[in-house]
N, C-alpha and C positions, 0 to 999 in steps of 0.2 A: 452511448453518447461518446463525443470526442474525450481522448484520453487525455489530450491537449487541458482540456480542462480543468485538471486535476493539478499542473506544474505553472500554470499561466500568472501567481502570484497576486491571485483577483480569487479574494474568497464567495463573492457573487453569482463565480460562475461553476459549477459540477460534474463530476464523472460519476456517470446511475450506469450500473451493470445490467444485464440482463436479471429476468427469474431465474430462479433455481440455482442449482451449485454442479461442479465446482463455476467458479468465475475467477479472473484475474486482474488484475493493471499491473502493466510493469511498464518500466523509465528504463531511456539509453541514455548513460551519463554521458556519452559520448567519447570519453577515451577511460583508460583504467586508473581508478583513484580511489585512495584509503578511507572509507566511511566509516561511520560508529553511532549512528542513531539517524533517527525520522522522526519528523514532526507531522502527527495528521490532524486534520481539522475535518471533523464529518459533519453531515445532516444531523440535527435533533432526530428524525426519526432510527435512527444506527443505535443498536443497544445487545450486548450478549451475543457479540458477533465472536466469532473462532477463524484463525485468520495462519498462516505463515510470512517469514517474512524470507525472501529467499533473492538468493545474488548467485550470477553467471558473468561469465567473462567472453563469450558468444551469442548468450539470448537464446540457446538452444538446451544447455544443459546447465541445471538449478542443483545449489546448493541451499538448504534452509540452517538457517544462522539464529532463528528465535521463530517459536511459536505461541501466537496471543490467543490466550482461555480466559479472557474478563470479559465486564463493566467495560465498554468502549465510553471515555469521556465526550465531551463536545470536538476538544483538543486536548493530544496526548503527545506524548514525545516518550520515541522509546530505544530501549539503550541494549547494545548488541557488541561483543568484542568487534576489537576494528581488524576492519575485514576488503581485501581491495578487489574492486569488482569495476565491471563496465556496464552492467546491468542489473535493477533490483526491481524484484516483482512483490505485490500483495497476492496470495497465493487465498482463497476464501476457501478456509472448510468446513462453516456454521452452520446454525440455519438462517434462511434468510426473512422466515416469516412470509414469503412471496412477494415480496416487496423490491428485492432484489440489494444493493450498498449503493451508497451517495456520499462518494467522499470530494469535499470543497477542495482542500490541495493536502500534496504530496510534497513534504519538502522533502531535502537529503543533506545531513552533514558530514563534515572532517570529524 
């Protein structure tokens, strides 16, 4: 589904991946700027997912900056040295149960 989805600030609406793995979503911040955490808001059904968190400064070539091995909450905010980037992707490398991830939005902070 639209990736759009995921940054539109309308918890309503969602980014569902494909089956199977790996999958991804990544955001173009649109120029290069200092982040330091994400806030995600998933579907109830998202739980024991394994995940990267990874930033590029062309969208071609990925640095991963934290790796998530929990409990995915409803909504999490997660914290990573600040790190400047133009581009941050969710990289999935769980299981997915065949269900595929449904995550509501993707925020990005300073």
């Amino acid at each position: 589904s639209r990736a759009e989805s995921s940054t539109d600030g309308d918890r309503s609406t969602a980014w569902k991946s494909e089956k199977g793995n790996p999958q991804w979503l990544a955001v173009d911040l649109g120029e290069i700027q200092t982040i330091s955490r994400i806030e995600l808001s998933w579907d109830w059904g998202v739980s024991s997912k394994s995940f990267l968190i990874q930033v590029s400064e062309d969208g071609e070539i990925w640095d991963t900056v934290k790796a998530v091995k929990e409990e995915i909450l409803r909504t999490e905010t997660i914290r990573f040295a600040a790190t400047q980037t133009r581009w941050i992707r969710l990289f999935f490398t769980g299981k997915d149960d065949g269900e595929g991830y449904s995550l509501y939005e993707f925020a990005v902070y300073h």
